[in-house]
ZATOR-673115 format. One record per residue (C-alpha): residue number from 1; residue in one letter; x negated, y negated, z negated. Coordinates in steps of 0.25 Angstrom, whole numbers, padded with zeros to 4 digits. Each point is the difference from the previous one (the first is absolute). Layout:
<atoms>
+-----+------+-------+-------+-------+
! pos ! code !     u !     v !     w !
+-----+------+-------+-------+-------+
! NUM !    A !     X !     Y !     Z !
...
+-----+------+-------+-------+-------+
</atoms>
This chain:
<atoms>
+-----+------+-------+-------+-------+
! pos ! code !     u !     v !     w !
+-----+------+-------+-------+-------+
!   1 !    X ! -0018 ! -0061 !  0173 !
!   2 !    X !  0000 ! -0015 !  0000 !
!   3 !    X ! -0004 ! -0010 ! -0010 !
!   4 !    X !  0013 !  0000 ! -0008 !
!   5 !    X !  0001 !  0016 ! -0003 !
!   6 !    X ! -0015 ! -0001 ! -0005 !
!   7 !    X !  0004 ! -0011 ! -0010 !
!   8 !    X !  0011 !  0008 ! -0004 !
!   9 !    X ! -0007 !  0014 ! -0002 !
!  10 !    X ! -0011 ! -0009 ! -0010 !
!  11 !    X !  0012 ! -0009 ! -0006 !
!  12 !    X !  0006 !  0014 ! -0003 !
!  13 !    X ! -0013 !  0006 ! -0004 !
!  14 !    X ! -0003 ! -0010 ! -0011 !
!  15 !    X !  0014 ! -0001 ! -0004 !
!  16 !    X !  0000 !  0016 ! -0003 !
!  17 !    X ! -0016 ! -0002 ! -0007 !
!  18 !    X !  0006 ! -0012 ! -0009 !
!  19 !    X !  0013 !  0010 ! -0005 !
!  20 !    X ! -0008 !  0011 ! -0002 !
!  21 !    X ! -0010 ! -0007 ! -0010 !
!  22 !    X !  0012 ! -0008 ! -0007 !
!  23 !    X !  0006 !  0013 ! -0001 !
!  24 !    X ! -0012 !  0007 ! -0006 !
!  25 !    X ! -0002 ! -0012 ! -0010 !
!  26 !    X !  0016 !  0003 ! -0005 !
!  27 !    X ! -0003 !  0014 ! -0001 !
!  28 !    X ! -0011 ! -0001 ! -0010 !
!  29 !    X !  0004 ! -0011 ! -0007 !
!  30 !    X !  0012 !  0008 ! -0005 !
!  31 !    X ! -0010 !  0011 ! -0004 !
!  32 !    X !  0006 !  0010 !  0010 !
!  33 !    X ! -0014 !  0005 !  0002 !
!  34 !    X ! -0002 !  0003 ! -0013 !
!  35 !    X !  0002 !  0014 ! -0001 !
!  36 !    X !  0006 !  0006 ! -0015 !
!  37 !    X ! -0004 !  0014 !  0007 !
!  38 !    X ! -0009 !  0007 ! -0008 !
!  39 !    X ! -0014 !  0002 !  0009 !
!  40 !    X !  0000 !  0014 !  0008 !
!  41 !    X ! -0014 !  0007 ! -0008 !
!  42 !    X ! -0001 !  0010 !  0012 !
!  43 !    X ! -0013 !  0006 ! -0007 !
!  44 !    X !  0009 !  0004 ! -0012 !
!  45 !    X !  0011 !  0004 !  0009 !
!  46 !    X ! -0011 !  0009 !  0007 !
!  47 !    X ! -0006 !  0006 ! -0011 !
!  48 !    X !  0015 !  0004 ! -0006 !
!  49 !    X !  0001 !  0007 !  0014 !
!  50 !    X ! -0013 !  0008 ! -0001 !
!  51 !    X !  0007 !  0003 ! -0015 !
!  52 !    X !  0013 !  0005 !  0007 !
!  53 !    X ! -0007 !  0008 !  0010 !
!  54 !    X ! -0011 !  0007 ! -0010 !
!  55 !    X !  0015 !  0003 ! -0009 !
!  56 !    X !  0004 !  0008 !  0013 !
!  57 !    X ! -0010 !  0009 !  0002 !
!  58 !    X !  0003 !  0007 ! -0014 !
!  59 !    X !  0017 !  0001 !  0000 !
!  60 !    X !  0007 !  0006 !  0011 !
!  61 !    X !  0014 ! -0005 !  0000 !
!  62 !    X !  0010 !  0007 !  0009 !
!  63 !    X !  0011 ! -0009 !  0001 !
!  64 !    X ! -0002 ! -0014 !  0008 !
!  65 !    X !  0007 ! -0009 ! -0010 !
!  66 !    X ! -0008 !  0006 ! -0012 !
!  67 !    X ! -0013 ! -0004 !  0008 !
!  68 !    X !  0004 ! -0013 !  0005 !
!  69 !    X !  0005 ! -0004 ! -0016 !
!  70 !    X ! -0013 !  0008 ! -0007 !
!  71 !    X ! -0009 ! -0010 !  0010 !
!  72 !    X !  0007 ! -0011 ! -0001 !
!  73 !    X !  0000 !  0000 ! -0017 !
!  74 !    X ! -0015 !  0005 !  0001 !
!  75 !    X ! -0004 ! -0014 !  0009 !
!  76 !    X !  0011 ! -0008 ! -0010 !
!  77 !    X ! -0009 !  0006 ! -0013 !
!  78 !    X ! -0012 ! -0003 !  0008 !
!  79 !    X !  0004 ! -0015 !  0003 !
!  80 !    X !  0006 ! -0004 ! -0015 !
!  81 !    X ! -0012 !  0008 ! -0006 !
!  82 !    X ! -0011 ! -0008 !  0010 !
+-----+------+-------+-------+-------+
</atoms>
């Protein structure tokens, strides 16, 4: 490598480090970082699951799709009640 391909790796180099950081600085100036998500509350999300599995060991449900919905509306009423 001579002199003129070093110069061009770092020209290219900062070139890319200065559009990154423009980039970034557009990105949350509009607010795109800004999340209207509700946060994830995995402890509550835990604890419904601990519900859902103590709600199993007292049915027994033969049919797959009964269990599937019966788990799924006992984690739903766990969720709204929490």
């Amino acid at each position: 490598m001579n002199t003129k391909d070093i110069l061009l790796v770092g020209a290219g180099l900062v070139v890319g480090y200065l559009l990154t950081i423009y980039l970034l600085k557009k990105t949350i100036d509009k607010g795109a970082m800004d999340s209207t998500e509700p946060m994830v509350n995995q402890a509550k999300i835990d604890k419904c699951n601990a519900e859902v599995d103590l709600k199993l060991q007292t049915v027994k449900i033969a049919n797959p799709e009964a269990l599937e919905a019966f788990k799924k509306q006992v984690f739903e009423d766990c969720m709204a009640r929490s």
